[in-house]
C-alpha positions, 0 to 999 in steps of 0.5 A, spaced: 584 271 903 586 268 910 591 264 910 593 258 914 599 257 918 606 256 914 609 254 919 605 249 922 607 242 920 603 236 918 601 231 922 600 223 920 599 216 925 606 216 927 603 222 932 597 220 935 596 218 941 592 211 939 596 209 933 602 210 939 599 205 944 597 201 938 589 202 940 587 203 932 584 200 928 583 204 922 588 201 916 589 208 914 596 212 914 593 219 914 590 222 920 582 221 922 578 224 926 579 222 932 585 224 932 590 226 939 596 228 940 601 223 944 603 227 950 608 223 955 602 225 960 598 220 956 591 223 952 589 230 954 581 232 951 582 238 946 582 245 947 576 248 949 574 256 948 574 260 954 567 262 956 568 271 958 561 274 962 560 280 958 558 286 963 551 289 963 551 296 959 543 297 958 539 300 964 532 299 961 530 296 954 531 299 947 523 298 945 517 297 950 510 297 949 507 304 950 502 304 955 494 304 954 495 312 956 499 312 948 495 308 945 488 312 947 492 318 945 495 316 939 487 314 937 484 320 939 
């Protein structure tokens, strides 16, 4: 089985970026969904996956449809 960072600490309200500016209005005191970390440059979007190209390998296409040449041959 995969296991999950050991050392990655918890996080809680007291390091969310709403809870810090007072913009919270859920009663919970463990993080929701919307949770963002406090930055001291304010509120950054999360992380987002790099999109990569992959190169072109193939020339032509794997299967074609044969021609009506291989067709008429194949019933002959």
């Amino acid at each position: 089985m995969a296991k999950g960072r050991g050392s990655a600490r918890k996080v809680s309200c007291e390091d969310c970026f709403f809870s810090r500016n007072l913009l919270c209005a859920l009663p919970d005191d463990e993080p929701c969904a919307t949770f963002r970390p406090a930055h001291p440059d304010g509120l950054r979007p999360p992380r987002q996956l790099r999109f990569q190209f992959r190169q072109e390998r193939r020339t032509q296409a794997v299967w074609a449809f044969p021609t009506a040449q291989e067709q008429a041959a194949l019933h002959t």
